[in-house]
C-alpha positions in Angstrom: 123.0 140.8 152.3 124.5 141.7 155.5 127.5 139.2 154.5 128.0 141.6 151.7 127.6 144.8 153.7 130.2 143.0 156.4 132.8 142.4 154.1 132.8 145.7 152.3 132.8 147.7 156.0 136.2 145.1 156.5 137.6 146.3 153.3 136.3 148.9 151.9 138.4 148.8 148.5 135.7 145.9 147.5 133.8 148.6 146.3 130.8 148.6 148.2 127.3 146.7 147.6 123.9 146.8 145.5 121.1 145.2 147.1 118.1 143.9 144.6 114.9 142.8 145.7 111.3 143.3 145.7 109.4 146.0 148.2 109.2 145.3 151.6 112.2 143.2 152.2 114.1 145.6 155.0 116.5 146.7 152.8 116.7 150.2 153.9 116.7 149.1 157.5 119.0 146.7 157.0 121.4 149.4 155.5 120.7 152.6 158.1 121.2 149.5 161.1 124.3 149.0 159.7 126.4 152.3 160.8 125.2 151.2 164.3 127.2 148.8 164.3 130.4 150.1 163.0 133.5 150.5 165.0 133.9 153.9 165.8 136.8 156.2 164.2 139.2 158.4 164.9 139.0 162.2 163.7 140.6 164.9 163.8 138.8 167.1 167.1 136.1 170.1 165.6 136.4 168.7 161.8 133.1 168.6 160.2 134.2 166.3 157.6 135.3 163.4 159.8 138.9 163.7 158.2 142.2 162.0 159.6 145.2 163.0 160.3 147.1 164.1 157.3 144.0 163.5 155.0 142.8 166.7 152.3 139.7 167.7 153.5 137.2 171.0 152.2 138.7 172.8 154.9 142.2 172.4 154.3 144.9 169.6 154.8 145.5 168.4 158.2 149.1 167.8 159.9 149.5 164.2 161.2 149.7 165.4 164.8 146.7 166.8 164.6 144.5 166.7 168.1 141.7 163.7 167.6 138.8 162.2 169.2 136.4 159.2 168.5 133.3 159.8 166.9 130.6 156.9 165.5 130.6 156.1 162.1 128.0 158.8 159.6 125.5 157.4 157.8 125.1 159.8 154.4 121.7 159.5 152.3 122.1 160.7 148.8 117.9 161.5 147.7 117.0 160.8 144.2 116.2 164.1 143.3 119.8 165.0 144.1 121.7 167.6 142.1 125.6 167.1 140.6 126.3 170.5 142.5 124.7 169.2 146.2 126.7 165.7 145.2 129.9 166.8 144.9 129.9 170.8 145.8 130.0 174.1 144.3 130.3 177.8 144.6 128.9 179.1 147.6 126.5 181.9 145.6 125.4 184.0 149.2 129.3 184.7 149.9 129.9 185.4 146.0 127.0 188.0 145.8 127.0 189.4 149.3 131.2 189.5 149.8 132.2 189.0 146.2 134.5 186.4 147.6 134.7 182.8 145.1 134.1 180.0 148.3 133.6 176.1 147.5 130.6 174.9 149.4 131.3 171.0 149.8 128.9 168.5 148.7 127.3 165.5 150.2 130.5 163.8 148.7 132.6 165.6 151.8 130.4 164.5 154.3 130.4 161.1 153.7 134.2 160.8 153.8 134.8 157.9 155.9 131.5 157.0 156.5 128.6 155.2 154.5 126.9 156.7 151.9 123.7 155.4 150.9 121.5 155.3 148.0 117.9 154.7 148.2 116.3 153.3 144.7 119.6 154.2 143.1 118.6 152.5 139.5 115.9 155.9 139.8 119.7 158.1 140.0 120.5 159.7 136.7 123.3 157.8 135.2 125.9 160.4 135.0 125.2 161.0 139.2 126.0 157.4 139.6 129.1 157.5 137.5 130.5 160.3 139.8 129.8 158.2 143.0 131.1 155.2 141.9 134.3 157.7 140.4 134.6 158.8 143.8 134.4 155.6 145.3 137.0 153.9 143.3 139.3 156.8 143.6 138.7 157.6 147.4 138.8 161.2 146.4 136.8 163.9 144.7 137.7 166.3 142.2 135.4 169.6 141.6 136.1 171.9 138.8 133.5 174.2 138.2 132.2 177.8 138.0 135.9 178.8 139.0 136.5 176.3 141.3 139.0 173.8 141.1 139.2 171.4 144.4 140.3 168.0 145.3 139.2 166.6 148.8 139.8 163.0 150.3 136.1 161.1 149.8 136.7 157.2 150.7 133.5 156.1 151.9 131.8 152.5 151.5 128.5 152.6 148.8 125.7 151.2 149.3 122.9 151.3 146.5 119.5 149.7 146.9 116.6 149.0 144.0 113.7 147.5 143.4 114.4 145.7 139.4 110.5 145.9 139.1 111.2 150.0 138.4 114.2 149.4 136.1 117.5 148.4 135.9 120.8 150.0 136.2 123.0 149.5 133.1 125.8 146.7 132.7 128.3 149.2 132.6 127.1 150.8 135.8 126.4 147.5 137.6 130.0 146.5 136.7 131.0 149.4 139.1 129.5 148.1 142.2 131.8 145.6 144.5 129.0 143.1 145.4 125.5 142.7 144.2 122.6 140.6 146.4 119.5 139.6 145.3 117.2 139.4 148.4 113.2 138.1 148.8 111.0 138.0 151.3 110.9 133.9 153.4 108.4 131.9 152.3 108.5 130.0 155.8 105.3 131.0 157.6 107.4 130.5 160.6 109.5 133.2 159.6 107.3 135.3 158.6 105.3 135.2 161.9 108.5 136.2 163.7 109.2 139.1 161.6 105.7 140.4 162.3 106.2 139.8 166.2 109.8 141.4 166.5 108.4 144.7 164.3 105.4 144.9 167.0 107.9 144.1 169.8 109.8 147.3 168.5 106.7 149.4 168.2 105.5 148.6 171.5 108.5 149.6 173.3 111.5 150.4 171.2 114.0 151.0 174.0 113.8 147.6 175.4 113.4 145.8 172.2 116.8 147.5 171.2 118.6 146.9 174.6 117.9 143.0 174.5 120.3 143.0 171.2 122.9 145.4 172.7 125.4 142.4 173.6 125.0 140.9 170.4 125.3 144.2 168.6 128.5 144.6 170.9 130.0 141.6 170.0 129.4 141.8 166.2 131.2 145.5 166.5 134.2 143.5 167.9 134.4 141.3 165.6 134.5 143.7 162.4 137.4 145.8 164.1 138.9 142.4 164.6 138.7 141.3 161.4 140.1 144.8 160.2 143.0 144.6 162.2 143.6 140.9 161.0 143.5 142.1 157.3 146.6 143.1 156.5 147.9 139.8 157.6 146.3 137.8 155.3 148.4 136.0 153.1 147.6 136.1 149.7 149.7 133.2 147.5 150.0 132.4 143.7 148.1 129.8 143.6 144.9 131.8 144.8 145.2 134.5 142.1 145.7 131.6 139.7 142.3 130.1 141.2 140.2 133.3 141.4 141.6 134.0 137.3 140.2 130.8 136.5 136.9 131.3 138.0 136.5 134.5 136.4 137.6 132.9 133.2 135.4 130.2 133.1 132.2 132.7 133.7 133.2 135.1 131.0 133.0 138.0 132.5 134.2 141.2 130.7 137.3 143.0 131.9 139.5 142.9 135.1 137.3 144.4 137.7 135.9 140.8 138.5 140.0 139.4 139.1 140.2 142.6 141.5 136.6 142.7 143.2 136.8 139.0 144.3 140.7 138.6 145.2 140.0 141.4 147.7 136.2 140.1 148.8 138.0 136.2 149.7 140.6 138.1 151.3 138.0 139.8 153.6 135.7 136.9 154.2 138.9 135.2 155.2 139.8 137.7 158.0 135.7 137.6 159.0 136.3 134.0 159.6 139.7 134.4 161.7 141.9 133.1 159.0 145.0 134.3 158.2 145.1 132.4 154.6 142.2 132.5 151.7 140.7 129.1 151.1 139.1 127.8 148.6 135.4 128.5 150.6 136.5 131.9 150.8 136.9 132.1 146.9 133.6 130.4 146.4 131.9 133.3 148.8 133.8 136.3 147.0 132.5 134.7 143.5 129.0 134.5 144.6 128.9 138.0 145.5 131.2 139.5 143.1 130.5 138.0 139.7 126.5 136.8 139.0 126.0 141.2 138.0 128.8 140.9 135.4 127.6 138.0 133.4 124.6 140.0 132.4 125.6 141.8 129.0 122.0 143.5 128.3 119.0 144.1 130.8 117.0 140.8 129.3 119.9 138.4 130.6 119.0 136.1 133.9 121.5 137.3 136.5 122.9 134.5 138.8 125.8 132.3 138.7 125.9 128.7 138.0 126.9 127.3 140.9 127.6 123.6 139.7 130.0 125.3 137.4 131.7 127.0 140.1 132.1 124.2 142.4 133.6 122.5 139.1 136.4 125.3 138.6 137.3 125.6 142.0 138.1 121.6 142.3 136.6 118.6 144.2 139.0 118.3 146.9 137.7 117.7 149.9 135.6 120.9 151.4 137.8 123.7 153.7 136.7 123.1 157.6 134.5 125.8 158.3 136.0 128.4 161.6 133.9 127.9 164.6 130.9 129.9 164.2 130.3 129.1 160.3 129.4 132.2 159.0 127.4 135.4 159.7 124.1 133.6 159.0 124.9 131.2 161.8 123.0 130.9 165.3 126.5 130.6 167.2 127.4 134.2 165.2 127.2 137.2 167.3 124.7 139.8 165.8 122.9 137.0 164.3 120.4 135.4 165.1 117.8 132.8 163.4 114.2 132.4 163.6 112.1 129.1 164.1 113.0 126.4 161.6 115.7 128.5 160.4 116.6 131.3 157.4 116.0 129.5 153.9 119.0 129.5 151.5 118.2 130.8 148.4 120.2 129.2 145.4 120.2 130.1 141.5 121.6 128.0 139.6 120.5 130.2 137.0 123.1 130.5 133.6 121.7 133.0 132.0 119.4 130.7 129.3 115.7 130.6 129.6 114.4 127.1 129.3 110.6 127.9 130.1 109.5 128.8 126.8 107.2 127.0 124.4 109.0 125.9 121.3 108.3 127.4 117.9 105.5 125.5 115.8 107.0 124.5 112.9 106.8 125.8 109.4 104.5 124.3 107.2 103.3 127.0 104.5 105.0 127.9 101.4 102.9 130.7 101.2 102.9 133.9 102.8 98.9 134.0 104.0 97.3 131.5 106.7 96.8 128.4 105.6 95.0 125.4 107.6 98.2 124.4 108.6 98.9 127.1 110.4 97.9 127.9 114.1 95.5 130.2 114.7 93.5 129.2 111.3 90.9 127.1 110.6 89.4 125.7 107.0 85.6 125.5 106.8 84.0 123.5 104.1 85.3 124.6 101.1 85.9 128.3 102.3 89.2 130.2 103.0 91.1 129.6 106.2 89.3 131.3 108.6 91.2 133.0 112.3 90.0 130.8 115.4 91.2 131.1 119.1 93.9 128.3 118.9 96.9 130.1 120.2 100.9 129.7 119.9 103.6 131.1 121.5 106.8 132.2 119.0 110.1 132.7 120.7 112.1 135.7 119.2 115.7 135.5 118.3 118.1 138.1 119.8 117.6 141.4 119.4 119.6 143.9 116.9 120.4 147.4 116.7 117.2 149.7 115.7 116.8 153.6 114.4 115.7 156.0 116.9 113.0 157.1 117.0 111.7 160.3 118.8 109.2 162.3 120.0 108.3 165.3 117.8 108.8 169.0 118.8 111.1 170.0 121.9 110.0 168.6 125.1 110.7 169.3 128.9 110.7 166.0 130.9 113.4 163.6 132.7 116.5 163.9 131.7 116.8 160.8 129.2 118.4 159.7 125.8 115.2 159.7 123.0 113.8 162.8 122.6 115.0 166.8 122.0 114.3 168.9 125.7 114.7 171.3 127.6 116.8 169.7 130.6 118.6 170.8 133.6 122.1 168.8 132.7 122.1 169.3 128.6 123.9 172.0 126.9 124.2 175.5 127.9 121.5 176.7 125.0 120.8 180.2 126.2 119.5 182.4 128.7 115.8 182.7 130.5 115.0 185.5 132.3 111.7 183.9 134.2 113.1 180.0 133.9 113.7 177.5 136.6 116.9 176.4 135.5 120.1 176.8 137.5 121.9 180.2 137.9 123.6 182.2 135.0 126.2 184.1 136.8 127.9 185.9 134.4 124.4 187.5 132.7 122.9 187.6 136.3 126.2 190.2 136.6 125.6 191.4 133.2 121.7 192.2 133.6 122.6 194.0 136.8 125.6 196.0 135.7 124.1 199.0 133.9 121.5 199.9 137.3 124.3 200.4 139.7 124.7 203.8 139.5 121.0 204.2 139.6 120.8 202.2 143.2 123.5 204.1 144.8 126.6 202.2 144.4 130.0 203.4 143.7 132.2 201.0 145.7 131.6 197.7 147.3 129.4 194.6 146.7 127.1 194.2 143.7 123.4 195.7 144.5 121.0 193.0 142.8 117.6 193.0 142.4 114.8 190.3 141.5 114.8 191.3 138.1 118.4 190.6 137.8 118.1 187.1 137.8 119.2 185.1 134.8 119.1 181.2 134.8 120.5 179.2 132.2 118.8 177.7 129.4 120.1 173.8 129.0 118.8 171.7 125.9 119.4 168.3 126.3 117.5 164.7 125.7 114.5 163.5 127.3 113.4 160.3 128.5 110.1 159.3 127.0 107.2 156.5 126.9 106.9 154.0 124.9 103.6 152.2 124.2 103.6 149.4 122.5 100.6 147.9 120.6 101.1 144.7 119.2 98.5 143.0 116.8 98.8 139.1 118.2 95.9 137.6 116.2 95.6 134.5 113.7 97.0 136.5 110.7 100.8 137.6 112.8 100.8 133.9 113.4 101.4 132.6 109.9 104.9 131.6 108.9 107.4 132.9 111.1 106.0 136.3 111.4 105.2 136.6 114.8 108.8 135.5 115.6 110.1 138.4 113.6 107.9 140.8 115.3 108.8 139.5 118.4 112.8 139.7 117.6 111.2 143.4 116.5 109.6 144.4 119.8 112.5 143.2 122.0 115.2 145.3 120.2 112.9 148.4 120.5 112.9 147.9 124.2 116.7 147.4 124.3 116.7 150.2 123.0 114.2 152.1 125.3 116.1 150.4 128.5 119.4 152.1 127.1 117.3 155.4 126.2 116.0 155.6 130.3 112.3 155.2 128.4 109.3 153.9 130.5 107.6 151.2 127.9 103.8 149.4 128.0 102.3 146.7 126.3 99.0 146.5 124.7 98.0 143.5 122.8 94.9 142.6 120.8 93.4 139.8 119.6 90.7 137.3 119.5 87.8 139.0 120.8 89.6 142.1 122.8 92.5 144.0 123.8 94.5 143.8 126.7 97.1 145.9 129.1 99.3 142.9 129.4 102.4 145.3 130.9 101.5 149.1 132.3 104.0 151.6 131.7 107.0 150.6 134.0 110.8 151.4 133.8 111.4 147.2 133.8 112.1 146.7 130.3 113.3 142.8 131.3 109.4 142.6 133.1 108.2 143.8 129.3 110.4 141.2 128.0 109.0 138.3 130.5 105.6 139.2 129.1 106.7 139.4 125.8 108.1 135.9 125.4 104.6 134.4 127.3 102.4 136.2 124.1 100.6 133.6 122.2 99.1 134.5 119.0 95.9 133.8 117.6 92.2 134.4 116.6 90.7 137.5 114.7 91.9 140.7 114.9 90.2 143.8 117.3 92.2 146.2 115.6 89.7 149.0 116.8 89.7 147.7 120.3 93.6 147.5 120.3 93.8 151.4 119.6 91.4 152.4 122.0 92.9 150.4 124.6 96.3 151.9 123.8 94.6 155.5 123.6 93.6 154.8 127.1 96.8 153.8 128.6 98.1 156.9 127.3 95.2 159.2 128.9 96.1 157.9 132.3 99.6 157.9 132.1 99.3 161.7 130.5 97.6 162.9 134.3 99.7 160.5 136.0 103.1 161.8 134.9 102.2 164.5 132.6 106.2 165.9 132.0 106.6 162.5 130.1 105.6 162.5 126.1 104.8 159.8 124.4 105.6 157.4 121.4 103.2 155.3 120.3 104.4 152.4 118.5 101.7 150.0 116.6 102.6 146.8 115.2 100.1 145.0 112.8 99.2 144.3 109.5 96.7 146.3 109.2 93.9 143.6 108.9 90.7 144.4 110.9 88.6 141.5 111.6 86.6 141.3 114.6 83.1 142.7 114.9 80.4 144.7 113.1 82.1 147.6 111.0 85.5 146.3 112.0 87.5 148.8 109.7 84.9 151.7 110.3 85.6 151.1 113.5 89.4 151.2 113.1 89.6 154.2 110.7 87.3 155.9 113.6 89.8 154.9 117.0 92.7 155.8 114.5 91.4 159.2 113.4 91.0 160.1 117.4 94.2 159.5 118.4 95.7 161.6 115.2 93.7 164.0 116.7 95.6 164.2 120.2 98.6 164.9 118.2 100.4 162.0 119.7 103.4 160.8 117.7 102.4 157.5 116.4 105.0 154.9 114.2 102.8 151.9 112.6 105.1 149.4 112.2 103.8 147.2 109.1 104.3 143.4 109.2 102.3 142.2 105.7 104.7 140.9 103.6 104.8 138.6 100.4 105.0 139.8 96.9 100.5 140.0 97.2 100.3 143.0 99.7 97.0 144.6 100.7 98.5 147.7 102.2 96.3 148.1 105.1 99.1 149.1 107.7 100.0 151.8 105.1 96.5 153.5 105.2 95.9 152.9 109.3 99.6 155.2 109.3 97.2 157.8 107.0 94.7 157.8 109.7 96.6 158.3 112.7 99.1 160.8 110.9 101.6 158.4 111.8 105.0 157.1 110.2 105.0 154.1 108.3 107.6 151.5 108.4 107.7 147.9 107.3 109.1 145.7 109.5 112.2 145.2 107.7 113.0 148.6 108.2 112.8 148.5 112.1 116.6 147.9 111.8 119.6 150.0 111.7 121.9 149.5 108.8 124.8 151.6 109.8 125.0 153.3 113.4 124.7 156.3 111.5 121.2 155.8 110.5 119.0 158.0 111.9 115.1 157.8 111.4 113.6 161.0 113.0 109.4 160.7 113.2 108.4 164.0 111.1 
């Protein structure tokens, strides 16, 4: 991580860095320590935007002999909850009302220009806010053209995104967009961990001296970063390493030419941290490490990492480039490093992107579509029908395909998403609300308060508003929803090569929901109970962990399934209660388990029709003898019925909408 962060600070055209990793890992220290260290810059004296010389900033452009001083590098934090308008500026509404005078009121954007601007759990960042930073950053300028405004302003600034994968994922295209990406976990080394513990206490017991015994090393590590930025330019950069880092790329697969780019300019950085005025092939090997293991993942369920015997295959077996003095920036002899007892673990992944933990298939032995003895999960008793028993197996599902959508019914009002119709703050300009909460309607604001003037005393001058003036605008939009899964894993979705298919079913509905920006949950059912095997989460790879562990097997709780579900969805209603659900039940209908079984089910069915939740029951009976039990449970619940085979899209056209 701080190799990463190093090497974008030398060059900043790398494209700055996303960090990955569970909580508690100092990723946000590591980041806000970062500036501290930073070479300071020059600016042009009194500008608020630490602008250059010659640079376009908000306030104007300045001439290159403009009067400068030094000033430390700014540290910019973008919050979540950020706005496009407070991102990259807009019209400044107190000098339009009170002087009737049209002023751009820069953005966070501005202030970060030449500086660091950092993102805190930036995989929680609306998409289309993350597209403009990473626009911005590629560019090194930004654009505004809005509400009358039209302004460009220099913006080169190095990103820095971190995010916890357990809350979601950013997309492939998005992650493509970031430089450098590092996945980071806490030691394992007790050792380690002990001094972690004693350096935090150090700090808290007396902060000033624990941060003046590092100040030579922090000093030294400065110098070396502006040396290495003046070396730079002077790196030569020869045919025969563009050939190298092409074939590299080439060999992983990755899609486009941003990879090329991205780890040319990282091996020409890591050679200028290391002194060198030539790449080598270590330098190469570095840059692809950090550059490439984000790119090879096409969709959120593929294992990121990089094969490194594959690498170290491409790149040759010559014999290995001497290392500088001072090996690299994890070294003890490094300044601004230093190690702990026993020294940091290096974390590998040899990782290619194919699971090899999961239990194979059973085979096949049935030509029937019901259980049979020979299936697992069934039984035959003494000359009686096969009868469900606890045996479990685990199917593995094939890859996923394209499915309908499916939404929520009714016009809803939560997080801006992809599913659902709603009522959302970025959508469509829909109309006007007089009493809303929505961003301001100038032009009826104007409109509403036109016809009183005369009545409050104007004749010449500013505008004369009043409260009841106010217009916002009414945007409609999509909405991101939840979506609950409850999957019937007994004895009878074990026969054949069902479970398989419902699997291969599940896992392209929460493709789908990861590309929709839906939270998803699992419930599962079977043998004696039911089970939350996945709360509602933004991971859909997590959901797709647990999917691929599911056995199958035993009778079938159908009852308790629902009323598990119906649960889940009572708690998650008070926990984030702007969020509607979509209830999604996958079974066969087949109630097995208990006293009254399918009393029992017709009963937890009928209550959750009755909190008018929209419900699909996916049906998974199939064979030419059909019972139609998943039919009559959609009856109950007031829910759609689809067969399984259905769950697909045909043509990208094909829209099913849950009436």
């Amino acid at each position: 991580m701080t190799l990463a962060l190093i090497l974008t600070t030398i060059s900043p055209e790398v494209g700055g860095v996303l960090v990955r990793g569970e909580k508690g890992t100092a990723k946000s220290t590591t980041v806000r320590a970062l500036a501290s260290v930073l070479p300071p810059i020059e600016v042009v004296a009194g500008d608020r935007f630490s602008s250059a010389p010659g640079d376009t900033s908000p306030d104007g452009t300045w001439p290159l002999d403009a009067e400068t001083e030094t000033r430390p590098v700014r540290l910019v934090e973008l919050p979540v909850g950020a706005t496009e308008d407070r991102v990259l500026g807009s019209l400044h509404l107190s000098k339009v009302l009170a002087d009737g005078v049209a002023e751009y009121e820069p953005g966070l954007l501005a202030r970060a220009h030449r500086g660091i601007l950092y993102v805190d759990e930036v995989n929680l960042l609306h998409d289309h806010l993350v597209d403009l930073l990473l626009d911005a950053a590629a560019m090194g300028r930004s654009t505004v053209e809005r509400d009358g405004v039209s302004v460009a302003h220099a913006a080169r600034f190095v990103l820095v995104g971190t995010m916890n994968p357990e809350e979601g994922e950013l997309r492939p295209q998005l992650l493509d967009r970031f430089g450098l990406t590092v996945e980071i976990a806490a030691p394992r080394d007790p050792r380690l961990r002990a001094e972690v513990v004693r350096r935090r206490l150090a700090f808290d017991a007396d902060p000033h001296t624990f941060v003046q015994s590092y100040a030579d090393a922090e000093r030294a590590l400065t110098d070396r970063i502006a040396a290495a930025r003046k070396l730079l330019p002077e790196v030569e950069l020869t045919d025969a390493v563009l050939t190298k880092v092409a074939e590299v790329c080439a060999a992983f697969e990755v899609d486009g030419m941003r990879a090329d780019i991205v780890t040319t300019r990282t091996a020409i950085a890591h050679a200028a941290w290391h002194g060198r005025t030539s790449v080598t092939r270590a330098d190469i090997r570095q840059a692809a490490l950090l550059a490439l293991p984000h790119r090879r993942r096409r969709n959120p369920f593929d294992a990121p990492g990089l094969d490194e015997e594959l690498l170290d295959q491409v790149l040759g077996d010559g014999e290995p480039e001497p290392e500088p003095p001072g090996g690299g920036p994890n070294n003890q002899d490094d300044p601004g490093f230093e190690t702990g007892p026993g020294g940091p673990p290096q974390p590998t992944d040899h990782s290619d992107g194919r699971e090899t933990d999961r239990s194979p298939e059973q085979p096949d032995r049935n030509t029937s579509d019901g259980p049979a003895a020979e299936d697992p999960g069934f039984e035959t008793g003494p000359g009686g029908p096969p009868q469900p028993t606890d045996q479990a197996m685990v199917a593995t599902p094939a890859d996923p395909y394209r499915v309908k959508r499916f939404e929520v019914t009714g016009t809803g009002a939560g997080e801006s998403g992809k599913r659902s119709r709603a009522l959302t703050s970025n959508g469509r300009r829909a109309g006007v609300d007089p009493t809303g909460s929505g961003g301001l309607h100038l032009v009826e604001t104007i409109r509403a308060a036109a016809p009183h003037q005369r009545a409050r005393g104007r004749s010449t001058g500013r505008i004369r508003f009043e409260d009841t003036d106010l217009r916002t605008a009414r945007r409609e939009g999509r909405e991101a929803n939840l979506v609950l899964f409850c999957v019937d894993a007994s004895g009878s979705m074990a026969a054949r090569k069902r479970m398989a298919q419902v699997k291969t079913a599940i896992l392209s509905l929460l493709l789908d929901a990861y590309q929709r920006r839906d939270k998803v949950g699992l419930v599962t059912f079977r043998a004696d109970g039911a089970e939350v095997a996945l709360p509602p989460t933004h991971s859909v790879d997590i959901a797709a962990k647990r999917l691929a562990d599911l056995p199958a097997g035993g009778r079938t709780p159908l009852a308790e399934g629902l009323l598990q579900a119906a649960e889940v969805l009572r708690v998650e209603k008070v926990r984030d209660s702007g969020r509607r659900p979509l209830l999604i039940v996958i079974t066969d209908g087949r109630a097995t388990h208990g006293a009254d079984a399918v009393r029992r089910s017709r009963q937890a069915a009928h209550w959750i029709a009755e909190q008018q939740t929209t419900a699909i029951v996916v049906d998974c009976e199939q064979g030419p003898m059909r019972m139609g039990l998943a039919g009559q449970l959609a009856v109950a619940m007031q829910a759609t019925h689809l067969p399984l085979s259905e769950v697909s899209a045909q043509v990208l056209t094909n829209v099913a909408r849950v009436a």
